[in-house]
N, C-alpha and C positions, 0 to 999 in steps of 0.2 A: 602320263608316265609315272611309273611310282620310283621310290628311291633305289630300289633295286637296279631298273631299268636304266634309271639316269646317272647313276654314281656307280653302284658296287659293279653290276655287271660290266660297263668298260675296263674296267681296273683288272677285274678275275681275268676277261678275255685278252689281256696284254701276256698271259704266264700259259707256259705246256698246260695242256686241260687236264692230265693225269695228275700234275703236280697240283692244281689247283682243287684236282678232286679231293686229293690225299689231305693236305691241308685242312680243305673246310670238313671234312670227316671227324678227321684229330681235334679239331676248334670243338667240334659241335659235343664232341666225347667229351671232352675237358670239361667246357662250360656248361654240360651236363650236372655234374659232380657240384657246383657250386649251386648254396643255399638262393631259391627262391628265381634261378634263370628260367624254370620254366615255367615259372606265373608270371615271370617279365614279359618273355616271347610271346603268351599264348596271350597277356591284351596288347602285346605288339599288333595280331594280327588276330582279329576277334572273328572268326565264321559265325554267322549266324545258328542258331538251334530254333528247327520248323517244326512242325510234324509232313511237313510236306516233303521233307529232306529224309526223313528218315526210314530204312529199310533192312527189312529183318529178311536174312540170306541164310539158307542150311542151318537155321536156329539161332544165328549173331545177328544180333541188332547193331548197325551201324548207324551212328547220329545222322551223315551225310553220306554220299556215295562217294568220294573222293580218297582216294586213296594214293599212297607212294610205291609205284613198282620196284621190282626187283632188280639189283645192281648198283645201285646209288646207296643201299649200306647192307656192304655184301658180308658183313661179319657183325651187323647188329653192335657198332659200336654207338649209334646217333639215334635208336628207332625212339628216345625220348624227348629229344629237340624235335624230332621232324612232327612226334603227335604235338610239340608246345606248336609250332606251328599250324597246326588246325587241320592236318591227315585224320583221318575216323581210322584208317589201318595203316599198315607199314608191311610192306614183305621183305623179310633180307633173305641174303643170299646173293644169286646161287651159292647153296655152301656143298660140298664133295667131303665125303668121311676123314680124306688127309688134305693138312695143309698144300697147298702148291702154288708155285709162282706165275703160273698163268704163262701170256704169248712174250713172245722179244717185245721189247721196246723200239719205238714208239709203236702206241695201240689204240691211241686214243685221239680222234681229230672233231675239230668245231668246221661246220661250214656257217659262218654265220649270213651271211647272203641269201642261202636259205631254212635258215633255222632246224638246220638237221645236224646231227652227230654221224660221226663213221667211229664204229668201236670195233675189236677184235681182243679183246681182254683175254679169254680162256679161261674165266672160272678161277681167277684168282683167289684166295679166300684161305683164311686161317686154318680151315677144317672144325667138322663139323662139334670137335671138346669145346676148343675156343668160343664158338654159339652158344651153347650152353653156357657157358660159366658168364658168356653177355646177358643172355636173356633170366638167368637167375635175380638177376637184380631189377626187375621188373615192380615197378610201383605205383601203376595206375590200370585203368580198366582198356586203355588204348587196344586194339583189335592188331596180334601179330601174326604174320603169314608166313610158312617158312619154305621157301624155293629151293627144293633137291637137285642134284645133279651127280654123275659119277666122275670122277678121277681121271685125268686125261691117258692113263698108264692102264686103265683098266678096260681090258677086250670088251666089246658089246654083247658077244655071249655072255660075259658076266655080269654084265652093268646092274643087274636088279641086287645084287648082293650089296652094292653102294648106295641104292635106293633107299634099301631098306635099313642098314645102318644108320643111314642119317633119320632115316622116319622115326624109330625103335632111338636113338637119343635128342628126338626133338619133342616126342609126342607130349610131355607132359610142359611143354613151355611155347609152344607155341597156339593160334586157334584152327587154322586151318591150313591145309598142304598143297603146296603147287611145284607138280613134275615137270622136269625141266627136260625133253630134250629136243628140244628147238631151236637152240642155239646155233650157229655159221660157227662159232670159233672153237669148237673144240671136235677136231676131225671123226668122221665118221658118223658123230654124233642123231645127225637128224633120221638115219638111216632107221632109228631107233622108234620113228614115228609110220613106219609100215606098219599094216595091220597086226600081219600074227606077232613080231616082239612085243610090240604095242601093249595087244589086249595080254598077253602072258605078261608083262611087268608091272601091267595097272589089277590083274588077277591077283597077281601076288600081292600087291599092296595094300588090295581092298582085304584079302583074308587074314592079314595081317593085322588090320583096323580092326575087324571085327570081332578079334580075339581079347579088345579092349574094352576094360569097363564102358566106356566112353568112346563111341565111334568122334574121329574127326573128320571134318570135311575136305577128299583131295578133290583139287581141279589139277588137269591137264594145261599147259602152255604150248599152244602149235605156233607155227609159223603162218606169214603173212602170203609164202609165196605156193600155197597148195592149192593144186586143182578142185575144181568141183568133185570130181570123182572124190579125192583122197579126203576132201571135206565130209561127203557121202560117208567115208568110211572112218571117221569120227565118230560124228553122230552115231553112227551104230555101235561102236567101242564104247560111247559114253552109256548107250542102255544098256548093252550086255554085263561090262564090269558095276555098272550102280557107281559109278564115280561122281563127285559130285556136280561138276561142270567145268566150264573153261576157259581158259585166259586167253584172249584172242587180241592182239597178238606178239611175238615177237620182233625183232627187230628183221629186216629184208636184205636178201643180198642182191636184191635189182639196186641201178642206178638209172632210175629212171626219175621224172619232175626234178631235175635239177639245173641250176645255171650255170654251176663250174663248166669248165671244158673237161672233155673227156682226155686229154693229156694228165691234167691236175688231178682229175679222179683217178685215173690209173697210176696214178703213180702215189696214192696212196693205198692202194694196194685191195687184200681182201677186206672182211670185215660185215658187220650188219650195219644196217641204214636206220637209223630213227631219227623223227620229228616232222617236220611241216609237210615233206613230202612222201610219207606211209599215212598221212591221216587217210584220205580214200580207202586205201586198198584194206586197210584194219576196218574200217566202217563196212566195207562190200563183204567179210568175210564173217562179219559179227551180224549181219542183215540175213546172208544166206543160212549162216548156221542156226539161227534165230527161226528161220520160216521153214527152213529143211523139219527143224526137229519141233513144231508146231509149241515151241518155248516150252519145253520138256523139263529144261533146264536151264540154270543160272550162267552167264556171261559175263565177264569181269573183261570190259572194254580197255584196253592199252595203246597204245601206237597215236602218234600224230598231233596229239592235244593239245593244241595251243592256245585255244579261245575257249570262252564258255560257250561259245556259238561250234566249237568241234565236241564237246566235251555230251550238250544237248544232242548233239546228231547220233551220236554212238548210243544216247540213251534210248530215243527215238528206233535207233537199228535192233535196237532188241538187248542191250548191256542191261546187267543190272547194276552192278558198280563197274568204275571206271580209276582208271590208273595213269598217275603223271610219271613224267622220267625226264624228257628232252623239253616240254614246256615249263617244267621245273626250273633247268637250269636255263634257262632263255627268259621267263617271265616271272622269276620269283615266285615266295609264297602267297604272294599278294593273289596269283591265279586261283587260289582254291578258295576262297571268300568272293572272286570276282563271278567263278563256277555256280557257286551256290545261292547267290542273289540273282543269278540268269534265271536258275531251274524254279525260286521261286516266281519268279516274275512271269514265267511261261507260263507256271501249271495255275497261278491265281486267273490268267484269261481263260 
């Protein structure tokens, strides 16, 4: 057990998860700012440097494949503690072009029994000036991802106008783009993810890239809970727009591999499901998309990550990098050094 496991994490899970989120965000921004915290942190927790770890994706070379998903710093105030910690990327967001408050409160639960989260947030977030004016202050080579989303006010006829806004003020500060509309908490939203909006809002995005000195790389974020058909019809949205590939997957609105009683789950309500028990169903959808599109394109593995023994299986199903969230807050940063001594130890057999 690392000190995380033994000490801080009992303490954090005695407090609301949302307050303890907001908290250790604020901490990590602050102690950001002070001289020399992130040469503290980063041999706090030393990841090793292979070349067996390392992987060049749509022209970024990443040291490791390890990465921080989206949600955990949805307004880019921490993406420099989390690289002292030994992330190779950071993706913040979701961010939507205005500020908004996101869902009622409470929205945020631990099951810790089985190491899953139930969220329902909505895209809380500064808006998309406030990102900017974060990531201006960038001062290392860290790999930033920046996760789009629209405005919970804004029709889905419209939603590409809020795409593209946030694209068109992030392009010059972030590395590569990830469309969000997969999300359970923000209504209507996934509706977003049928074919024709689909391929008409990643049309838009891409011509809109391409009108850049510098194209950047967008991946798609689907969800965990699509059919093989609608999977089918990715794959083919990802070759027709030239999008770069995709983040597989979101959080779930099954309640299914769980211990709680279904009293206790209903009655906290809606919301998307991450951690121990999405690892499967993110691996079977990262496998399928994988073999469908005969690895056509890149896969950026999310959901379920708890071990280095989850983390290898997604690489295995066809990932080319892979993304913590709920193993994050469950096993410390102690997991992505623990990740990375697996994947050498595999690939040295």
């Amino acid at each position: 057990m690392s000190v995380y496991t033994s000490i801080i994490r009992p303490i954090l899970f005695k407090f609301n998860p949302e307050t303890v989120h907001n908290f250790t965000i604020g901490y990590l921004h602050v102690v950001s700012k002070l001289p020399l915290s992130q040469y503290i942190i980063s041999k706090a927790y030393k990841v090793p440097q292979s070349a067996q770890l390392q992987k060049t994706i749509c022209g970024l070379t990443f040291p490791h494949p390890v990465g921080l998903a989206a949600g955990l710093d949805k307004n880019a105030k921490a993406y420099k503690m989390f690289g002292a910690m030994g992330f190779s990327f950071v993706e913040v967001g979701t961010v939507t072009p205005k500020s908004q408050p996101g869902n009622p409160k409470p929205r945020l639960f631990r099951l810790p029994k089985d190491k899953a989260i139930i969220n329902r947030m909505g895209f809380n977030n500064n808006g998309v000036g406030f990102m900017v004016a974060q990531l201006k202050k960038r001062n290392s080579n860290l790999i930033i991802g920046g996760n789009i989303g629209k405005n919970k006010t804004t029709p889905n006829e419209d939603a590409t106008a809020d795409y593209i806004t946030c694209f068109e003020a992030l392009y010059d500060y972030v590395d590569y783009f990830v469309v969000n509309v997969s999300s359970p908490n923000t209504p209507n939203l996934r509706e977003l993810q049928d074919k024709k909006p689909l391929t008409e809002l990643l049309q838009t995005l891409m011509y809109e890239n391409i009108q850049k000195p510098k194209q950047k790389p967008i991946f798609l974020k689907i969800a965990p809970d699509l059919t093989h058909s609608q999977l089918d019809d990715i794959v083919d949205i990802v070759m027709e727009t030239k999008i770069a590939g995709i983040v597989a997957t979101n959080t779930t609105i099954t309640r299914d591999n769980l211990t709680y009683s279904k009293e206790y789950i209903d009655s906290i309500g809606a919301g998307g499901l991450s951690g121990a028990p999405e690892t499967n169903m993110s691996t079977e959808v990262i496998r399928y998309l994988h073999t469908k599109s005969h690895g056509a394109f890149p896969i950026i593995g999310v959901g379920g990550i708890m071990t280095p023994e989850d983390a290898y299986e997604k690489l295995q199903a066809g990932a080319s990098l892979i993304q913590l969230y709920s193993g994050f807050i469950y096993e410390g940063p102690a997991l992505i050094e623990r990740i990375c001594n697996y994947i050498i130890k595999k690939t040295e057999k």
